[in-house]
C-alpha positions as CSV (number, residue, x, y, z in Angstrom):
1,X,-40.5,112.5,-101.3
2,X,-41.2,115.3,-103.8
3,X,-43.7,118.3,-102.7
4,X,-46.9,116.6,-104.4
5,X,-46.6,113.2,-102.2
6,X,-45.8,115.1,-99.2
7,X,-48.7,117.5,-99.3
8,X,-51.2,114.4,-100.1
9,X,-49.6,112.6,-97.4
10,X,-50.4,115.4,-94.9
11,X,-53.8,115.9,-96.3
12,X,-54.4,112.6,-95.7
13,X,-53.0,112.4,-92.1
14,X,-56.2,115.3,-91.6
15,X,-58.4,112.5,-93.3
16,X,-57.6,109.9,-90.8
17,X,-57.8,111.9,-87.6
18,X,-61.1,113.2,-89.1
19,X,-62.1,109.5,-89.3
20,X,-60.4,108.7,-86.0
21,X,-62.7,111.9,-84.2
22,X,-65.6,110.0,-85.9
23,X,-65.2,106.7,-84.3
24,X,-63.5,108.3,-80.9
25,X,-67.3,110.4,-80.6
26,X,-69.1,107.4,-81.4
27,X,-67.7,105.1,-79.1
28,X,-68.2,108.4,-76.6
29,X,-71.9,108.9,-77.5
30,X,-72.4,104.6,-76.8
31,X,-70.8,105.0,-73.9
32,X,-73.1,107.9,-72.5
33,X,-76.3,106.4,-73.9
34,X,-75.2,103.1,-72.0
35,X,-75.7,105.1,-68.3
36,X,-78.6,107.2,-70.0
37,X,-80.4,103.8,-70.9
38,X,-80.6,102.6,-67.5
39,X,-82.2,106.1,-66.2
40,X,-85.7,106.0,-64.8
41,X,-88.4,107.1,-67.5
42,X,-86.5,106.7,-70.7
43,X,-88.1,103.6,-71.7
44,X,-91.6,105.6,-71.8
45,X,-90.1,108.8,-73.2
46,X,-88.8,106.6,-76.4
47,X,-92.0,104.9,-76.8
48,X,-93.8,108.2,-77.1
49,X,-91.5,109.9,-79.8
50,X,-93.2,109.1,-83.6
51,X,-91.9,110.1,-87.0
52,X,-93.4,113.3,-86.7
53,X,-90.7,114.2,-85.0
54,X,-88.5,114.2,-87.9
55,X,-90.3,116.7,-89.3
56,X,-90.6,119.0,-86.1
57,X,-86.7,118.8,-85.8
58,X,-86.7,119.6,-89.8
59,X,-89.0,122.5,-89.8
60,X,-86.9,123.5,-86.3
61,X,-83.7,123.4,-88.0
62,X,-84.9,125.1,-91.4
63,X,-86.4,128.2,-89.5
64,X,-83.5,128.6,-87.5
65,X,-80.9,128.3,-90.1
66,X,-83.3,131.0,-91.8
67,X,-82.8,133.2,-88.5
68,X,-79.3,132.7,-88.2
69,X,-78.7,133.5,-92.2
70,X,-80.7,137.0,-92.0
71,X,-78.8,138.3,-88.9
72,X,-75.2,136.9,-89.1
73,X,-73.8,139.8,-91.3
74,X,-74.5,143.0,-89.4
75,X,-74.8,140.6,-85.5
76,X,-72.2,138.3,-86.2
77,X,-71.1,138.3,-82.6
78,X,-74.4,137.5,-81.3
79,X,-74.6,134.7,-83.5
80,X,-71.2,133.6,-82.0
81,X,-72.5,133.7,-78.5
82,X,-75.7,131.9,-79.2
83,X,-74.1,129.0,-80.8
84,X,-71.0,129.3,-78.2
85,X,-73.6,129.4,-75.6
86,X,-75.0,126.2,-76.9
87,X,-71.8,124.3,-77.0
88,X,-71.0,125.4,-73.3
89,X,-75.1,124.1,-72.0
90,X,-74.0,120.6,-73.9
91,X,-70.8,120.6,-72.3
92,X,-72.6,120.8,-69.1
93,X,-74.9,118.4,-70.0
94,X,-72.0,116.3,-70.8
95,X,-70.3,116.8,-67.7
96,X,-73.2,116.3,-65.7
97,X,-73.6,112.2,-67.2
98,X,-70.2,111.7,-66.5
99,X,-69.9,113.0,-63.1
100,X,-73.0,111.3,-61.9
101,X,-71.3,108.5,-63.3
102,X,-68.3,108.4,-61.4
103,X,-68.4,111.0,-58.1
104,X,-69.3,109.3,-55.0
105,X,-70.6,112.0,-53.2
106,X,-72.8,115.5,-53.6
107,X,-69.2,117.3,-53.4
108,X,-67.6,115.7,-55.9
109,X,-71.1,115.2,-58.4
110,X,-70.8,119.4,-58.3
111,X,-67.0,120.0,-58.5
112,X,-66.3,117.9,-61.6
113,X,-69.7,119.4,-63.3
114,X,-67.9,123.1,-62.3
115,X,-64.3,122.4,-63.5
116,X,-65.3,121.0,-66.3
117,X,-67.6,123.3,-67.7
118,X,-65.8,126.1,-66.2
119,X,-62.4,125.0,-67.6
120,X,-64.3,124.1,-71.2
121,X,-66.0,127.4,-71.1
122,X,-62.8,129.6,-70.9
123,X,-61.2,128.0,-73.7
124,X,-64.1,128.4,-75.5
125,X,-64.3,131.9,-75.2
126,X,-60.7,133.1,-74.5
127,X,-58.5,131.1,-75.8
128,X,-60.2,129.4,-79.1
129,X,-57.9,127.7,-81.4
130,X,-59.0,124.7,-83.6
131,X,-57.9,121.9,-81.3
132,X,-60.0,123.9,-78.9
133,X,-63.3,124.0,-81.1
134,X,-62.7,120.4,-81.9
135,X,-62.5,119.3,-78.6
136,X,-65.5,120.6,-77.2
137,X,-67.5,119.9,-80.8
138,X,-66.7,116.1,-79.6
139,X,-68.3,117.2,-76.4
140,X,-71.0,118.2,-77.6
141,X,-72.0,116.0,-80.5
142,X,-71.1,112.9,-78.5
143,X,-73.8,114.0,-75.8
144,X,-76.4,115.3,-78.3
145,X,-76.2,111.8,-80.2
146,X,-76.4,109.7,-76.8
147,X,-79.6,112.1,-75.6
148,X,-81.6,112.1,-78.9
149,X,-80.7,108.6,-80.0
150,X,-82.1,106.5,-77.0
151,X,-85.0,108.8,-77.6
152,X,-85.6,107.1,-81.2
153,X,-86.2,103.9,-82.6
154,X,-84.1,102.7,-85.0
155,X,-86.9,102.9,-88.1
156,X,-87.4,106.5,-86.8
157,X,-83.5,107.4,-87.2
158,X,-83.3,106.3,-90.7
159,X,-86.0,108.5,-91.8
160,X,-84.7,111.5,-89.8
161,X,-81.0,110.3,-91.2
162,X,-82.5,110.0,-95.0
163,X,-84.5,113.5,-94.8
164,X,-81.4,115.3,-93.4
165,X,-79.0,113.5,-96.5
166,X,-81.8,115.4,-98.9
167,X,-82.2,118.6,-97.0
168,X,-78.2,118.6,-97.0
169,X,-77.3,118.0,-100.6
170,X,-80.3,120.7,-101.6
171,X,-79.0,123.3,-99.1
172,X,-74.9,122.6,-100.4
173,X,-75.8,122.3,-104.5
174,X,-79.4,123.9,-104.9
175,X,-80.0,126.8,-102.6
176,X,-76.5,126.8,-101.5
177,X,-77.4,128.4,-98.2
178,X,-75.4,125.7,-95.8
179,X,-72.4,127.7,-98.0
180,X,-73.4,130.4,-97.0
181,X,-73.7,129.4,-93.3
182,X,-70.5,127.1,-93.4
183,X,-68.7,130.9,-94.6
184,X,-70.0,132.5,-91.9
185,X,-69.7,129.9,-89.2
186,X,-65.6,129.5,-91.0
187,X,-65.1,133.2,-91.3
188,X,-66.3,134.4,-87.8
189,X,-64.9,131.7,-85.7
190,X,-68.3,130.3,-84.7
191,X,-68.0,127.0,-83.1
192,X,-70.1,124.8,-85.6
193,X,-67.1,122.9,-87.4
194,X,-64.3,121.0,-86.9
195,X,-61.0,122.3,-88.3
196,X,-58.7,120.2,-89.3
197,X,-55.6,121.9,-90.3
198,X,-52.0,120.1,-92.0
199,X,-50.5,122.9,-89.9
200,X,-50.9,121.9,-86.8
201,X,-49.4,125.5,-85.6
202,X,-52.5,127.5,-87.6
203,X,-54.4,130.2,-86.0
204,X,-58.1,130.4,-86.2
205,X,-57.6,133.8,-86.4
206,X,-55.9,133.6,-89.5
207,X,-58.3,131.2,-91.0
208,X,-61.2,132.0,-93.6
209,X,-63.6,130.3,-96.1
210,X,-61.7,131.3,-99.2
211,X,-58.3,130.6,-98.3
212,X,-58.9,127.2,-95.9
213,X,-57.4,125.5,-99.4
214,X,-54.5,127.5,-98.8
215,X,-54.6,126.8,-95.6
216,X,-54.6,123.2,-96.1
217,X,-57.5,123.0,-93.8
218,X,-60.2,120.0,-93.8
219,X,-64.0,121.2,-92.2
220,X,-66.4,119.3,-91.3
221,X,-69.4,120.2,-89.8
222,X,-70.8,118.9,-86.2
223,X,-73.7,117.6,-87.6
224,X,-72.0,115.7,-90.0
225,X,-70.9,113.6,-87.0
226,X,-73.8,114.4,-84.3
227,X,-76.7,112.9,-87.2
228,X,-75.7,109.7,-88.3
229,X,-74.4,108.6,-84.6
230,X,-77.8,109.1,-83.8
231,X,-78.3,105.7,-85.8
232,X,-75.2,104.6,-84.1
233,X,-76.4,105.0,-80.8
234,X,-80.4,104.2,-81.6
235,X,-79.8,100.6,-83.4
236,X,-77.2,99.4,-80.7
237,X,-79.6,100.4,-77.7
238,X,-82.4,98.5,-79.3
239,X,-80.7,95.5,-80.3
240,X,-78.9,95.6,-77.1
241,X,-78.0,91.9,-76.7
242,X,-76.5,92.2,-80.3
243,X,-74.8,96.1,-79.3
244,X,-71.4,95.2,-80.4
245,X,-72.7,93.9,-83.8
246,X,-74.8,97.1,-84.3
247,X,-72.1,99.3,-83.5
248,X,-69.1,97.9,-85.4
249,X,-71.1,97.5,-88.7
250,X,-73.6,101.6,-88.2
251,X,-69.5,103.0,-87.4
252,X,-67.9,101.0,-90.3
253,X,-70.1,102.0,-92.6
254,X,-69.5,105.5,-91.6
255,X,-65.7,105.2,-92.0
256,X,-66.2,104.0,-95.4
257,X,-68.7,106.4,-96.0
258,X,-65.6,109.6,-94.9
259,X,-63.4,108.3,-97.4
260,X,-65.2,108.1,-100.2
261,X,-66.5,111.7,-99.1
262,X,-62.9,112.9,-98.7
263,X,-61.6,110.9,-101.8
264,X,-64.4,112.5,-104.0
265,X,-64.5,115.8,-102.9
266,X,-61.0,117.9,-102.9
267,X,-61.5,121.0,-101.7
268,X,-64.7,122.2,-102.9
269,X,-67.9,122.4,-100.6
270,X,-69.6,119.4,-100.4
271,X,-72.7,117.6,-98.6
272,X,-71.4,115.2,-95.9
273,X,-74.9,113.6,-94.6
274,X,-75.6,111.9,-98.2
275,X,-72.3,110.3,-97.7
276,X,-71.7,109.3,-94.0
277,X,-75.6,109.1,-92.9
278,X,-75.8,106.3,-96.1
279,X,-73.1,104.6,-94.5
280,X,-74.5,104.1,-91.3
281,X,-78.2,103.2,-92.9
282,X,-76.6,100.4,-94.8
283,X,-74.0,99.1,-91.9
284,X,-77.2,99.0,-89.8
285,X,-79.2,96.8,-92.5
286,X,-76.0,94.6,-92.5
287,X,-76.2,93.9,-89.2
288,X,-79.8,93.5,-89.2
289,X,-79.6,90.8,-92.4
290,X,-76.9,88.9,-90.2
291,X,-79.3,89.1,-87.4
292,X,-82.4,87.1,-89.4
293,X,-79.3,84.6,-91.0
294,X,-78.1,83.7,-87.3
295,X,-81.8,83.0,-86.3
């Protein structure tokens, strides 16, 4: 194999475990929303959320984005703690489902919660390489998509998914300030993407915006992943005697939706959520047709 094919073939080997991470999460965020579901008050808490929030979590994001933007270049460390900070709390969050889950006593509730975190958090801060960040990214989005996504009905979720494919594709080709951020977040190690390296031996350290093509480096962002599993995780708790058809057809659209994202972009910026979070919309409406065929 000549130097061309073996460099597509290792790009794409970063494509598929990119993909795999994808579905890995989403089955991860199903599972979690599963033990969630059955959790006294969720029922009413769901009921109470309207579209309004979609644009409460918009304006949210936009001002903090704006916040982050204006300090990162002289507090760049601070930044890194904040968002490090907020990894670790999901983490915990995460940890928490899962112990209550499976510890059969107070002891063992608290000690997985402790090693977990504890063991999550030191890597995190210590000893941060990409297979690190990636991890705990998984972590968290998996647990953020589980948590907000029983919160939201399923009509909801598309409008949040559709708004957030808009803001995304302005803030990477118009106002090009997600650039901007996705520079910062790749240039000061913050933990907001996944890196996805051919190298499997490469050094965070080492990496940087301008020379991740040189790197041979595939990023994608956390909420590329953590926003359209909301959908994921939304349409297969509400049709829950139908889960399995909801969640094959929302996490096969997103697989299709990361290829033609990865085969359409080569390395050059490029908005994921107008890819992936179409996708998931139209595997959901696929499922939903079949639904209204079988009746």
């Amino acid at each position: 194999m000549n130097i061309t094919g073996r460099i597509k073939l290792q790009k794409l080997k970063s494509e598929l475990l990119a993909i795999f991470l994808f579905v890995i999460s989403s089955i991860f965020s199903l599972y979690l929303a599963l033990n969630l579901y059955s959790a006294p008050g969720i029922k009413s808490e769901s009921n109470s959320i309207n579209i309004f929030f979609v644009f409460y979590y918009i304006l949210f994001l936009v001002v903090f984005t704006v916040i982050i933007l204006f300090f990162v270049k002289k507090h760049a460390r601070l930044i890194k703690s904040i968002f490090t900070i907020m990894v670790i709390y999901m983490v915990f969050i995460v940890s928490s489902i899962i112990s209550g889950i499976v510890s059969v006593n107070i002891f063992e509730y608290y000690s997985i919660i402790a090693i977990v975190t504890g063991f999550i958090s030191y890597m995190v801060i210590f000893k941060n390489e990409w297979y690190i960040t990636d991890t705990a990214g998984i972590i968290m989005i998996s647990g953020a998509a589980a948590i907000i996504g029983i919160l939201l009905k399923p009509y909801i979720a598309i409008v949040l998914l559709i708004v957030f494919a808009v803001y995304d594709y302005i803030s990477v080709y118009k106002t090009k300030h997600m650039v901007t951020l996705a520079k910062a977040a790749v240039d000061n190690s913050f933990p907001l993407m996944f890196a996805l390296p051919n190298n499997k031996g490469m050094k965070m350290k080492d990496l940087t915006f301008d020379n991740r093509g040189e790197s041979d480096v595939l990023m994608l962002g956390f909420g590329d992943m953590a926003i359209p599993e909301m959908l994921i995780v939304s349409s297969s708790i509400f049709y829950i005697n139908h889960i399995l058809l909801f969640a094959t057809f929302t996490i096969g659209g997103a697989v299709i939706a990361l290829y033609l994202l990865f085969f359409t972009n080569k390395n050059k910026p490029a908005p994921g959520l107008p890819y992936i979070n179409t996708g998931v919309i139209l595997g959901f409406l696929a499922a939903l047709l079949i639904i209204h065929l079988i009746k």
